[in-house]
C-alpha positions as CSV (number, residue, x, y, z in Angstrom):
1,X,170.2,84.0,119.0
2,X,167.6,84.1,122.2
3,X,169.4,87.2,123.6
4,X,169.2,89.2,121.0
5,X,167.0,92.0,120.2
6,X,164.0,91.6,118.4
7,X,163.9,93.2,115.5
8,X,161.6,96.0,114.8
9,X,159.7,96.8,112.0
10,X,160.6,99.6,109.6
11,X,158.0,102.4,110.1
12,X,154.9,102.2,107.7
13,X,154.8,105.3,104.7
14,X,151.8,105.4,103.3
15,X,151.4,107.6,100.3
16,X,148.6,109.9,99.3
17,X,146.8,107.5,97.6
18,X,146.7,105.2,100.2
19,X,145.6,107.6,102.5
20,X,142.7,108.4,100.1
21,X,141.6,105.0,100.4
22,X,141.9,104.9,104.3
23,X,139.9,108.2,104.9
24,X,137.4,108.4,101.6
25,X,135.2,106.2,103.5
26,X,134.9,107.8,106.3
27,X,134.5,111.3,105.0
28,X,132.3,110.3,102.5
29,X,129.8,108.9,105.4
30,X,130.4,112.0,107.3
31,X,129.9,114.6,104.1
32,X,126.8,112.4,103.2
33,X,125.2,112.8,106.5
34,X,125.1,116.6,106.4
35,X,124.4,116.8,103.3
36,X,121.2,115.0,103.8
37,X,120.7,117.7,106.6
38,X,121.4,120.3,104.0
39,X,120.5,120.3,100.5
40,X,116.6,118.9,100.5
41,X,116.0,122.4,102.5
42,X,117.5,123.9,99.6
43,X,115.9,122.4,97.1
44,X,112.4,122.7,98.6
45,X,112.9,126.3,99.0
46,X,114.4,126.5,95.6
47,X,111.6,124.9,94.3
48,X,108.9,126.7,95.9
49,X,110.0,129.7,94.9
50,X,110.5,129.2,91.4
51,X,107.2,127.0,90.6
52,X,104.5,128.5,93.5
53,X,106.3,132.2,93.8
54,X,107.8,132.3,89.9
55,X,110.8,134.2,90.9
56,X,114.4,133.1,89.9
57,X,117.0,132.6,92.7
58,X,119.0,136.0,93.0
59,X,122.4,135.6,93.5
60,X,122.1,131.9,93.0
61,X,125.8,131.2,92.8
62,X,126.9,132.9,95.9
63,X,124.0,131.3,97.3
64,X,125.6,127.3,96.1
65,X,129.0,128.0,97.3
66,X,127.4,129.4,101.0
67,X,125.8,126.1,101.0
68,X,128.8,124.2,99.9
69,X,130.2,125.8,102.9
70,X,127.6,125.1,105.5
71,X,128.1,121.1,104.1
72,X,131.6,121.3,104.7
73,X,132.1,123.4,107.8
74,X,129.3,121.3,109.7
75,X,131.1,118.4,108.8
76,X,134.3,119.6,110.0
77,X,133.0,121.1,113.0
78,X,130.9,118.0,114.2
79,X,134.2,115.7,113.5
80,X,136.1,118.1,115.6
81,X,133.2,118.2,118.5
82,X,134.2,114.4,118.6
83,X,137.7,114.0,118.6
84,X,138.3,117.4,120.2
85,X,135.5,119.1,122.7
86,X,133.6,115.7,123.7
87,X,136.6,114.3,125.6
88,X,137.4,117.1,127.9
89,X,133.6,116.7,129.0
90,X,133.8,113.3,129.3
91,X,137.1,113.0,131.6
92,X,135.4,116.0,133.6
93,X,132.5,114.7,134.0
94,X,133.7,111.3,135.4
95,X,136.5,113.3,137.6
96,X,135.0,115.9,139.5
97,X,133.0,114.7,141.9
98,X,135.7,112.2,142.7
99,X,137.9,115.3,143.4
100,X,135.9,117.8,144.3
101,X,133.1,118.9,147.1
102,X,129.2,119.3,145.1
103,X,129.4,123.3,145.4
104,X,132.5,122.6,143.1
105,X,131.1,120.4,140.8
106,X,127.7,122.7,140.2
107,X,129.9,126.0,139.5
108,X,131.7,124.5,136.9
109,X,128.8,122.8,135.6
110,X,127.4,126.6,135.4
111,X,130.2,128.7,133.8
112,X,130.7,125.5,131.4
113,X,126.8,126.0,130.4
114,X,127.6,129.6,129.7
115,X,130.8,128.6,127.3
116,X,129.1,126.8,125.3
117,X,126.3,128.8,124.7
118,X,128.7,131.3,122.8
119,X,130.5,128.3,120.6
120,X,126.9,127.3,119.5
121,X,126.7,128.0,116.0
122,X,123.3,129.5,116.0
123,X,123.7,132.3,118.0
124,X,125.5,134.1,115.4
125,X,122.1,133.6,112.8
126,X,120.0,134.7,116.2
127,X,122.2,138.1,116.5
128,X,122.4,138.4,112.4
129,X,118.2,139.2,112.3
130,X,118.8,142.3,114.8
131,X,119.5,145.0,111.6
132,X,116.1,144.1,110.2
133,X,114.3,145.0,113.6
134,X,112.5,148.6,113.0
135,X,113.6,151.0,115.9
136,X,111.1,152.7,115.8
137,X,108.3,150.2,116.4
138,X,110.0,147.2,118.5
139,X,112.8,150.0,120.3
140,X,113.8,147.3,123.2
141,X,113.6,144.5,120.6
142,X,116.2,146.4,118.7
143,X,118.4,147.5,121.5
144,X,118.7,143.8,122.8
145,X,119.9,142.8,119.3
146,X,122.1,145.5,118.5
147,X,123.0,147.7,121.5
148,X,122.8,144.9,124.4
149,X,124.0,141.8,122.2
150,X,126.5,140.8,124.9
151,X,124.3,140.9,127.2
152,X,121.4,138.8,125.3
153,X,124.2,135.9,124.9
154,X,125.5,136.7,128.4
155,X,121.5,136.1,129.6
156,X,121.0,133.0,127.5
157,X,124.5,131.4,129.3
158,X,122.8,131.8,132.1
159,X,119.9,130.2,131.6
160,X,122.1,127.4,129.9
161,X,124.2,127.3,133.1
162,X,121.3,126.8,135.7
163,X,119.5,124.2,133.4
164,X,123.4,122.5,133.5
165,X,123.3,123.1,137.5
166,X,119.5,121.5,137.7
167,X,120.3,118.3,135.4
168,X,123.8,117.8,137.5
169,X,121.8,117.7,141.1
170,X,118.5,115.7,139.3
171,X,120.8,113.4,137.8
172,X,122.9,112.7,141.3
173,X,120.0,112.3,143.5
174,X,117.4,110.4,140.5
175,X,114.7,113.1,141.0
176,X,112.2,113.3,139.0
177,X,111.9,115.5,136.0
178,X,108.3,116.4,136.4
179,X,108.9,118.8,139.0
180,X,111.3,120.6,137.3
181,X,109.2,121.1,134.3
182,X,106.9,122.9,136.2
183,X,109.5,124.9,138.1
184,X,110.6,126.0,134.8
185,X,107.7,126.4,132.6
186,X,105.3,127.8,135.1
187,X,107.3,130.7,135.8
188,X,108.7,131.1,132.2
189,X,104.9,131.0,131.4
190,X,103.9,133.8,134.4
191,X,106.7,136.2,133.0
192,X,105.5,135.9,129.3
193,X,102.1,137.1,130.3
194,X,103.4,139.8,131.9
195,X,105.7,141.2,129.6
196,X,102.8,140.5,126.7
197,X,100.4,142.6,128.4
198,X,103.2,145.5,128.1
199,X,103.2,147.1,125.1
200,X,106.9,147.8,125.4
201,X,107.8,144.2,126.5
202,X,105.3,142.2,123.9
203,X,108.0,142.8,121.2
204,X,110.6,141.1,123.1
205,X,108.3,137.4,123.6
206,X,109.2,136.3,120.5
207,X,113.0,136.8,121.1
208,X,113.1,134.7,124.3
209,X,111.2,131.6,123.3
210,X,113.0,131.5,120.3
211,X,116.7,131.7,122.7
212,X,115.4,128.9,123.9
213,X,115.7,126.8,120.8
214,X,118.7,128.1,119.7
215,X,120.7,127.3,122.6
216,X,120.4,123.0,122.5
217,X,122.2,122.8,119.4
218,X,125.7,120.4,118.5
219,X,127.9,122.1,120.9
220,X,126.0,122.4,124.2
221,X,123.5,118.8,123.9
222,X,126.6,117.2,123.8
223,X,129.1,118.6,126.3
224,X,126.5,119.3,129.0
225,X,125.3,115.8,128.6
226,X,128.3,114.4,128.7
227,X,129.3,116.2,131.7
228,X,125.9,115.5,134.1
229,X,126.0,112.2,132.9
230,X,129.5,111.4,133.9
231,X,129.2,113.2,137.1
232,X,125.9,110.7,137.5
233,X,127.9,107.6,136.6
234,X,131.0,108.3,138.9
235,X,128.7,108.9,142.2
236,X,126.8,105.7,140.9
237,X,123.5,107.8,139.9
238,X,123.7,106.7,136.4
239,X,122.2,103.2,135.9
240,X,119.1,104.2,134.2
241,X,119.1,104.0,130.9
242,X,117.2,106.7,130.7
243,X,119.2,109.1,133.0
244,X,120.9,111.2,130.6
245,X,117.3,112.8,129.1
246,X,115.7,116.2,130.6
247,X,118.8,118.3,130.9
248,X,117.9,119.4,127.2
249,X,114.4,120.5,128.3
250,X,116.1,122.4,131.1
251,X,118.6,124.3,128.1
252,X,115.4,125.7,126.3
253,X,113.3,126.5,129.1
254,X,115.1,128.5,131.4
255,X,116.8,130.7,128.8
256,X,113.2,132.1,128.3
257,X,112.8,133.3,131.4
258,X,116.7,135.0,131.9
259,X,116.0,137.0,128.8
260,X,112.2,138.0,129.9
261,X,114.1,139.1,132.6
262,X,117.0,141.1,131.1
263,X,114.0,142.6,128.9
264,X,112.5,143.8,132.5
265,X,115.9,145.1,133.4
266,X,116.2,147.2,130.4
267,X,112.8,148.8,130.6
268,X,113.6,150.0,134.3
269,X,117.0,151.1,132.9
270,X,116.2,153.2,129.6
271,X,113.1,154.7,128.1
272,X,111.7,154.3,124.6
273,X,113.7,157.9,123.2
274,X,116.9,156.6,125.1
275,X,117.1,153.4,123.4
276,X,116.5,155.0,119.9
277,X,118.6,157.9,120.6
278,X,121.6,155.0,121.5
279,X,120.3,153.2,118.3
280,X,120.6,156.2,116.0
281,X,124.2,156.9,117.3
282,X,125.2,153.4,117.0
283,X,123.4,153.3,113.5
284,X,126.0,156.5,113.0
285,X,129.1,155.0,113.9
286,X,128.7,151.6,111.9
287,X,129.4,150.5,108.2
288,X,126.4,149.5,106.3
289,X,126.5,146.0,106.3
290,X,123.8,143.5,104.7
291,X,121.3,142.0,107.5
292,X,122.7,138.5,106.8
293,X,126.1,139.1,105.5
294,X,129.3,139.6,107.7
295,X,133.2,139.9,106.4
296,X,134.4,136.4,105.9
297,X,137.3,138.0,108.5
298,X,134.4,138.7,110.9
299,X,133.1,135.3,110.7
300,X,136.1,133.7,111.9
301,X,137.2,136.1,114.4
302,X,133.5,135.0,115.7
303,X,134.7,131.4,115.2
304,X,137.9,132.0,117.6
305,X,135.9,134.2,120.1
306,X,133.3,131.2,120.4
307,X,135.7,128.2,120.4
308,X,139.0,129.4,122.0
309,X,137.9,130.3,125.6
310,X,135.8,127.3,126.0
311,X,138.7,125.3,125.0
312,X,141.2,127.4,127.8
313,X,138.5,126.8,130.2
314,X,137.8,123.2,129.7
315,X,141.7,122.9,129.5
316,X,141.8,124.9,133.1
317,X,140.1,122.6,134.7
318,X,141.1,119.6,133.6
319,X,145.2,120.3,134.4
320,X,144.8,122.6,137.3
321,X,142.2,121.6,139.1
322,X,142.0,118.4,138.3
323,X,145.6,117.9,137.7
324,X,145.0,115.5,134.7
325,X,146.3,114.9,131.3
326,X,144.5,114.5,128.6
327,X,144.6,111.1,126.9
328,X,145.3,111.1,122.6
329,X,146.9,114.9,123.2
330,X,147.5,114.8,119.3
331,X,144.0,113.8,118.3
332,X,142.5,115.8,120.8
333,X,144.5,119.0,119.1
334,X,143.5,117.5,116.1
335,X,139.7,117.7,116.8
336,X,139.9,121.1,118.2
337,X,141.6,122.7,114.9
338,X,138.8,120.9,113.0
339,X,136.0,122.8,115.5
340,X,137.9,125.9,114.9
341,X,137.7,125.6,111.4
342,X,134.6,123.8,110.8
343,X,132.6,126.5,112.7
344,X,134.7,129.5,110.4
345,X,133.5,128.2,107.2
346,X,130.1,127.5,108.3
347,X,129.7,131.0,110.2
348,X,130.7,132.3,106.5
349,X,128.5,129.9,104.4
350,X,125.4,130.5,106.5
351,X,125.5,134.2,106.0
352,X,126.2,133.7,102.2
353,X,123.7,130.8,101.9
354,X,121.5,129.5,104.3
355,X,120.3,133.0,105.6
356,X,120.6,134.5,102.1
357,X,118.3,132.0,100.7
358,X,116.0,131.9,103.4
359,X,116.1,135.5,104.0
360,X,115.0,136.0,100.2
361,X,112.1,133.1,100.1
362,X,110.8,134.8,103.4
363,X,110.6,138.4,101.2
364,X,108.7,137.0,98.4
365,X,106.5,134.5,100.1
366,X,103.6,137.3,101.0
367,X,103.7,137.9,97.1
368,X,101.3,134.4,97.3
369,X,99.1,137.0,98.8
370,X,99.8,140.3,99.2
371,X,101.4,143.1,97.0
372,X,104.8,142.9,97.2
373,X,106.7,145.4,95.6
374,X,109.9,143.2,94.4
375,X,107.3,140.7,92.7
376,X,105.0,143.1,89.5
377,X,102.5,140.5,89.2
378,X,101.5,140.4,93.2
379,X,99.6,139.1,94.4
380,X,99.6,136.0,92.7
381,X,96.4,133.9,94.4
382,X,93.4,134.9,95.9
383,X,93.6,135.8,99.4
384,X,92.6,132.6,100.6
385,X,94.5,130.5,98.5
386,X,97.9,132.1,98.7
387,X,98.0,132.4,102.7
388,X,96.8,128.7,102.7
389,X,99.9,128.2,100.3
390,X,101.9,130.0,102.3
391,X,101.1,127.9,105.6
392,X,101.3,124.6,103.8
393,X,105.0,125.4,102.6
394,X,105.6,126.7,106.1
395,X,104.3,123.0,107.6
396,X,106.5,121.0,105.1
397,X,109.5,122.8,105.8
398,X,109.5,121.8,109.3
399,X,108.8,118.6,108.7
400,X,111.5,118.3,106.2
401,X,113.5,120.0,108.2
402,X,113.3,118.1,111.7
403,X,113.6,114.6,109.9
404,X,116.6,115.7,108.2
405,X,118.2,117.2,111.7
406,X,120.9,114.5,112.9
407,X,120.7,114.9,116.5
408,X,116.3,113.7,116.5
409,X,117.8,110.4,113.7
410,X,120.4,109.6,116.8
411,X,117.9,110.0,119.5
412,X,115.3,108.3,117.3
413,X,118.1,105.0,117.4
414,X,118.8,105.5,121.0
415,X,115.3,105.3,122.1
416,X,114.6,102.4,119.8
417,X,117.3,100.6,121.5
418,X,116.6,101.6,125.0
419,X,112.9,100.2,124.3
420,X,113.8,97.0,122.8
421,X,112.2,98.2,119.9
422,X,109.0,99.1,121.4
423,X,108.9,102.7,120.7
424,X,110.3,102.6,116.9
425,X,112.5,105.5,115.7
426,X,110.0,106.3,112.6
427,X,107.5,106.5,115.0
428,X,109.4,108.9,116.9
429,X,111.0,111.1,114.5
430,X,107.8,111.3,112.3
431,X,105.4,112.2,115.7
432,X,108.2,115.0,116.7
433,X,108.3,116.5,112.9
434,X,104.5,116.9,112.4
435,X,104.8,118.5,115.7
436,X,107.2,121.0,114.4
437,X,105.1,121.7,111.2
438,X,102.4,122.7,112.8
439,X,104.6,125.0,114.9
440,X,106.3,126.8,112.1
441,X,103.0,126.7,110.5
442,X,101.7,128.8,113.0
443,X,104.6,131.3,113.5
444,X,104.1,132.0,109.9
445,X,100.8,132.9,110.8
446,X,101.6,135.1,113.6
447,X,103.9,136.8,111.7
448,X,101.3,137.4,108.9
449,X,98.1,138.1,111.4
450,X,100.1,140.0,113.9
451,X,98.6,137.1,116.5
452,X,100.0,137.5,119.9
453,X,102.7,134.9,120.7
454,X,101.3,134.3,124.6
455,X,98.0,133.0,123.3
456,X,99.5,130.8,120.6
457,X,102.1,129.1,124.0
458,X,99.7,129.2,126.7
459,X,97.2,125.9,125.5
460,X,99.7,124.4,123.8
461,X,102.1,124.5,126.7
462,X,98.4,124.1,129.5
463,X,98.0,120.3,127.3
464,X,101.7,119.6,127.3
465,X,101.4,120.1,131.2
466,X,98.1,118.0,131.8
467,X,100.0,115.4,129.3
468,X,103.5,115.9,131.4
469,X,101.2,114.7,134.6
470,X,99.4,111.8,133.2
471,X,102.6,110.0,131.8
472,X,105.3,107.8,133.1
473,X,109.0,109.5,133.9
474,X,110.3,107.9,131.0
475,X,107.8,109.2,128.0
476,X,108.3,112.4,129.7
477,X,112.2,112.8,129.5
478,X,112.1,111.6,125.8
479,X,109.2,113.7,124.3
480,X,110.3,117.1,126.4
481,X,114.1,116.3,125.0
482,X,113.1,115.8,121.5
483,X,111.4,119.2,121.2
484,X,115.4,120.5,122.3
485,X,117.3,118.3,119.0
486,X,115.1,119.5,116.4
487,X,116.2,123.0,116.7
488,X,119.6,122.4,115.0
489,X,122.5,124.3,113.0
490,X,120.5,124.0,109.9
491,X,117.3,124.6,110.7
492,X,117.0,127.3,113.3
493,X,119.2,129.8,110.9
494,X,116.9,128.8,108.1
495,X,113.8,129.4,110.0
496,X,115.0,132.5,111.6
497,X,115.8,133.9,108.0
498,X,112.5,133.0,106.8
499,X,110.9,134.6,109.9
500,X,113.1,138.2,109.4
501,X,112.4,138.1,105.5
502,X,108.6,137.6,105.4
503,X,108.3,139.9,109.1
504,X,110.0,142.6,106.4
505,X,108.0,142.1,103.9
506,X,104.5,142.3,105.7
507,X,105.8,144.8,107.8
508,X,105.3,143.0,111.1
509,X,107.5,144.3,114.0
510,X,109.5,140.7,114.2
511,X,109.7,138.1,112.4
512,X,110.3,135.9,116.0
């Protein structure tokens, strides 16, 4: 009959193999993407160190399940950034101006830089190197590490949270990013020299350039873009295609310059004794735990402590000041309990596998030249030969390792696309990888040559400058942003391992 109800259909059951079939694509694209990230860094290092070095892998099988880990838990955590984290900053973004004044707007745009800083997933690899820091030698270096840790993250929100401020107001009023590059990297610059020509400063260089990298990673490129970008697009700021690039730049300067500062702060504070006296009692108090091994239970009490208030804060905001509700409640919960997760299991298989591994290659690399007292036959080379060995493997691991990173392969596409095609993504990603090859190709050689960090920065960054002025806005945004994505999950706990290890082993200060 026409008035009756129409009949609904009985609710759909699918059973487990069916749901194998409906999500085995998709995880298998997801698992294959990080493990592309992953595993050719393994196996070059693996490699190396069993044909050039001709030393077996210790530990090997703690070593394969740590990476199994890192596959899995980036892969989890990166799902969970999408369905969970990337929302809130979206509806944010594209509410608050609408709702409130700019002063508003710019202060959450701050504390939200500061959150996620501490859910990035390399800070933990940055604070796992402090152990291997001699007291002694590098005392403010140590205490910074060890003693001041909160305060070092604290420092690094900061800068996180003014370069999310200065990308918000560039990207509502279309300013230039030239000028801001030089507002950033001129002082940054200034500071470096003066804390290099201090011998109780110079230790602490290497620290704040490298904050700098580790701050732009999956969590805060992401939300922070998001957010300025739909702040941008709700005020009508955000036509250009262009528009969302330099806030990334912004992330890894002006980190630099708030931990040269907390480095000054601490020098006026404590003297050389007082900070090894502090160290010593500290040193007292606390188990004996492996430079790059925590408790599994640590690593994902880290995991809650990182995810959990960003999550209360972004959920703050959003339903009382906003007084919204967030669309897809179920998949958003989803996503976050994925984040949570994801970032658990790769906190504990970077400290089992990445660091391990890269931490132990980094030890026995000098035996290519040096005595080493873990290798009998050491050195192996010539002098010549095995520091020129040891700099080649250095250049192809950040190559490797920056064309494998996901975030340069998506901004490779995007700029492809934005250019028609006229800037191609191979072009891009291989122009940005030689770039880093060189670069960790000389940071091995500081670390081996003792060379002093400020005269390694200061040309490179004087032609980057007189490069910055001669090209148009939009070669600018891209190439400054692209030197934020390579530093990724994978690769900065890698490098930063490598860096402690062979630092140890040649008995340099840092391995920064």
């Amino acid at each position: 009959e026409g008035n009756d109800p129409p009949s609904r259909a009985p609710p759909i059951r699918p059973g487990a193999v069916d749901v194998g079939r409906l999500l085995g694509p998709c995880v298998g694209v997801r698992a294959i993407d990080q493990l592309r990230a992953v595993l050719p860094l393994v196996a070059y290092l693996v490699v190396f160190q069993i044909v050039a070095l001709r030393q077996t892998v210790s530990d090997a099988g703690t070593i394969a399940v740590g990476v199994a880990a890192v596959v899995l838990g980036l892969m989890l955590f990166m799902e969970g950034l999408r369905l969970g984290l990337m929302p809130f900053a979206e509806t944010i973004g594209d509410q608050l101006p609408k709702k409130l004044g700019l002063a508003f707007v710019l202060a959450i745009a701050f504390v939200l830089g500061i959150g996620v800083t501490l859910a990035e997933p390399a800070i933990g690899a940055l604070q796992a190197v402090g152990s291997i820091v001699d007291v002694e030698r590098a005392p403010y270096l140590y205490g910074l590490l060890n003693i001041w840790t909160v305060q070092l993250v604290l420092a690094v929100g900061i800068g996180v949270g003014l370069a999310a401020v200065a990308g918000t107001v560039r990207l509502l009023f279309n300013w230039s990013l030239k000028p801001f590059i030089y507002g950033s990297l001129i002082p940054a610059l200034a500071l470096t020299a003066y804390c290099a020509f201090d011998d109780r400063l110079s230790y602490i260089v290497g620290l704040a350039w490298d904050c700098g990298g580790v701050t732009t990673g999956p969590v805060t490129v992401p939300l922070v873009l998001a957010l300025g970008i739909g702040i941008a697009s709700s005020e009508g700021k955000g036509d250009s295609a262009l528009s969302g690039f330099g806030i990334v730049t912004l992330a890894s300067l002006l980190p630099v310059m708030t931990v040269l500062l907390l480095g000054l702060w601490v020098v006026a504070q404590y003297s050389p004794a007082e900070v090894i006296a502090l160290a010593k009692a500290q040193i007292g108090t606390t188990a004996e735990v492996p430079w790059h091994m925590q408790t599994p239970a640590a690593e994902i009490k880290a995991a809650g402590q990182a995810i959990v208030p960003l999550v209360l804060f972004l959920l703050f905001i959003l339903q009382v000041l906003l007084r919204q509700k967030l669309k897809d409640r179920g998949i958003v919960l989803y996503g976050l309990v994925l984040c949570l997760v994801g970032m658990a299991v790769f906190n504990i298989g970077l400290s089992y596998g990445l660091s391990a591994l890269g931490g132990q290659s980094g030890a026995l690399i000098p035996a290519a030249f040096a005595t080493v007292d873990k290798v009998p036959a050491s050195p192996l080379y010539a002098l010549v030969v095995g520091v020129s060995i040891t700099l080649l493997f250095a250049w192809v691991l950040g190559l490797g390792a920056t064309l494998a990173e996901p975030a340069l392969n998506a901004m490779g596409m995007t700029v492809e696309n934005l250019t028609n095609g006229a800037f191609r993504k191979p072009l891009l990603m291989y122009s940005v990888a030689i770039g880093v090859g060189f670069g960790i190709a000389v940071g091995v050689a500081k670390v081996i040559f003792g060379l002093p960090l400020f005269w390694l920065l200061l040309p490179s960054y004087v032609v980057a400058i007189a490069l910055t002025a001669l090209s148009s806005e939009e070669f600018v945004n891209v190439a400054w942003d692209t030197g934020g994505v390579t530093t990724g999950p994978v690769t900065v706990p890698l490098v930063l391992a490598l860096g402690a290890g062979l630092g140890n082993a040649v008995h340099a200060s840092e391995g920064f």
